[in-house]
N, C-alpha and C positions, 0 to 999 in steps of 0.2 A: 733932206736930199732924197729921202726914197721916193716919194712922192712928188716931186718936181717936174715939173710941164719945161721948165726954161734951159731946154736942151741945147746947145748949138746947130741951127738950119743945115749945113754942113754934115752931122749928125744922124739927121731924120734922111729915113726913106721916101722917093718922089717918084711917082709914076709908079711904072712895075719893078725898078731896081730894089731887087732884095738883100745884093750882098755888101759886105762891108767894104769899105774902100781897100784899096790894095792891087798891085799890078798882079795880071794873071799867072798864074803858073808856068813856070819855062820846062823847056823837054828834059833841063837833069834835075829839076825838080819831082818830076814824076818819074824819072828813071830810080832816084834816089829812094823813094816812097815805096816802088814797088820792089826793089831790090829790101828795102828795110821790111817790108812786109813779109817775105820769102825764107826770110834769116832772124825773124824775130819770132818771137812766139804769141804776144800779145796774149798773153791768157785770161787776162780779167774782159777785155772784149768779147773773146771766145764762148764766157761763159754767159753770154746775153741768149736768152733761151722762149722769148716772148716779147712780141710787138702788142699794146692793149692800144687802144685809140678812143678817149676819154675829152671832158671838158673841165675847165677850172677856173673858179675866181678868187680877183685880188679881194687878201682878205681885209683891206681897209677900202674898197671901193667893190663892191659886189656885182655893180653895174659893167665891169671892166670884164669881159669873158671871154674865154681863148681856148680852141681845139688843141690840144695836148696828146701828142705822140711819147708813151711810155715804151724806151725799151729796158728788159728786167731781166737781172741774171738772181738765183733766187741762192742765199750761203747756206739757209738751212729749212726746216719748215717752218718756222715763227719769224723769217726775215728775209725779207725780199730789198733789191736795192735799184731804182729807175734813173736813165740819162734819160732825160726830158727834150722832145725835141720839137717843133713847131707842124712838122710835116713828116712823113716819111719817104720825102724826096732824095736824091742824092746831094743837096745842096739844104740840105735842111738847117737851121739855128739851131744847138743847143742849146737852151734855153733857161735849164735848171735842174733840178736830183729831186727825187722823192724818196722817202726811205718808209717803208711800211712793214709794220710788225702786227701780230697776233693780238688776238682782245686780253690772252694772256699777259702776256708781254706789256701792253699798254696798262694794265690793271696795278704794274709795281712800279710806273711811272710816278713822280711828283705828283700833286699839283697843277702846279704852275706849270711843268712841261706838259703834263696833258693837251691845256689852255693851245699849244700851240697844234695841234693834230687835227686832223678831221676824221670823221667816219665816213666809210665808204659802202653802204650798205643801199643807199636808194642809188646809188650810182647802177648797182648790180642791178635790182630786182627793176629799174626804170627802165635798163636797156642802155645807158648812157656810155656805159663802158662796155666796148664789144674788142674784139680778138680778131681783125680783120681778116678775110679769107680762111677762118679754123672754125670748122662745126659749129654750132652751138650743143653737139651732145657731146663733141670732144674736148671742150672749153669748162663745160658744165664742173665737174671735181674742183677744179682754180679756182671759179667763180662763187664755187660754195665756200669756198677757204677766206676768198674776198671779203665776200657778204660782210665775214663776220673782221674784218683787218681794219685797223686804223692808217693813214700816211700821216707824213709830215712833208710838206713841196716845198722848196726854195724859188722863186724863180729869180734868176739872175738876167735875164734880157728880157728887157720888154719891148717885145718885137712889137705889141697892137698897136705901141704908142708911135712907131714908126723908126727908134730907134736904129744906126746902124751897127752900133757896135754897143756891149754889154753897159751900163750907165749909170752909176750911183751905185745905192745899197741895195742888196736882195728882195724882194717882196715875200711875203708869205700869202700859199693862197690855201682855200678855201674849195670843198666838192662842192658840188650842185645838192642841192634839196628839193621838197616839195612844195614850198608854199614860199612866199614873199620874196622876196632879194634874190633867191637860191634858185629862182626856178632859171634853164638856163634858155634862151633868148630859140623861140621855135629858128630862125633863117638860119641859124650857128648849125642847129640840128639837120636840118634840111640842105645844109651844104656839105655835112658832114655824108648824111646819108645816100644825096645824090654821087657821091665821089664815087664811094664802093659801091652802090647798086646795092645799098640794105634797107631794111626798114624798121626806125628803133621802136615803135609802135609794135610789129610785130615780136620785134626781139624782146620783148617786154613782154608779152603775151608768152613765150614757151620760157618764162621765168618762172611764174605763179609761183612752181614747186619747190623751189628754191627758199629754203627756211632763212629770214629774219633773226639777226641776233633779239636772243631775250630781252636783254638791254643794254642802250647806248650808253656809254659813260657819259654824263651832260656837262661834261668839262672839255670835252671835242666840240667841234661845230661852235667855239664859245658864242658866236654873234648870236646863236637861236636862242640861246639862252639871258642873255645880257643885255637884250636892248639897242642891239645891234652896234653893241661896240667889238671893235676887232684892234687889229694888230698892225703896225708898222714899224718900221726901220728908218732911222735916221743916225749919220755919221758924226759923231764931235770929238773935238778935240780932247786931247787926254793927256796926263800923264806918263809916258813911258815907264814901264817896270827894270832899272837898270841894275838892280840886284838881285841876286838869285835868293832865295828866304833862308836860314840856317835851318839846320833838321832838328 
């Protein structure tokens, strides 16, 4: 099911309608929203602290690549937490969560959870991941921090596929690289770049100085390593756990 094409038409996006079915908002609906806005505190929102504006691929179809709006409220310095969102319009998809930790933190990981992570280090020094309208010399200290971080993405809507609402099981995706599969699609970049008035080319040039982790763990990024096998999700039936286990 994760990777299934045989959505309902119904389903899929036609034209330029982007959003999901559902009658528009009425006036005490928004009366009601902004009134809860006023009177609530919302603090896990609050603490959203950075917009990064990045690319990602599925990681059992590399071919599949999708501009990625990260926003990150950070719990400490070894762990940052991303709502994943398609755009940073007011009408954007959430799309999926990212959770990234320190090369520390990734180092007393499994195995096998490794397996699921990416490195985010050619993201940085490529220029792929930028901090839309913030410096690049006021950016520079996070991005050094990056350099050296690992993610783990979910994505739960797959909006490229035309999707209109969230569809089956999660995907896992996969950062951009240098070389084969990984490299990410120049038009992606060039719509990326025309949007903000940037240029990754150059943002990539006031990188140089930007130190490279020593080394990758080569249990991240598992497809470079493997033959370009990766990872997917699919749903089945199971057993219910209808007893709680004795201690």
């Amino acid at each position: 099911m994760a990777t299934s094409e045989d959505q309902p038409a119904a389903l899929r996006e036609s034209g330029e309608e982007r959003q999901p079915p559902g009658q528009k908002m009425g006036v005490g609906q928004h009366i009601l929203d902004k009134g809860s806005s006023m009177l609530q505190s919302l603090k896990p929102v609050k603490q959203v602290s950075q917009h990064a504006c990045s690319f990602a691929l599925y990681g059992d179809d590399l071919s599949r690549q999708i501009e990625t709006h990260h926003y990150i409220s950070r719990l400490n310095q070894d762990f940052l937490q991303c709502a994943v969102y398609d755009s940073d319009a007011a009408d954007a998809h959430l799309i999926g969560v990212e959770y990234i930790v320190s090369d520390q933190i990734f180092e007393t990981l499994s195995t096998d959870e490794q397996k699921l992570w990416h490195s985010h280090a050619y993201e940085i020094k490529s220029g792929l991941m930028v901090h839309p309208r913030i410096p690049e010399m006021v950016a520079k200290p996070e991005l050094e921090n990056l350099a050296k971080s690992y993610g783990k993405f979910w994505c739960t809507w797959q909006v490229d596929r035309g999707d209109k609402l969230p569809m089956g099981a999660p995907a896992l995706m996969m950062s951009p690289q240098a070389t084969g599969a990984g490299v990410v699609k120049a038009e992606l970049v060039q719509k990326r770049d025309d949007y903000y008035n940037i240029s990754t080319d150059a943002i990539k040039g006031s990188r140089v100085e930007i130190e490279e982790p020593e080394w990758i763990n080569p249990q991240a990024d598992y497809w470079k390593q493997h033959d370009g096998k990766g990872f997917a999700i699919d749903i089945v039936r199971t057993d219910m756990k209808l007893r709680v286990p004795f201690p």
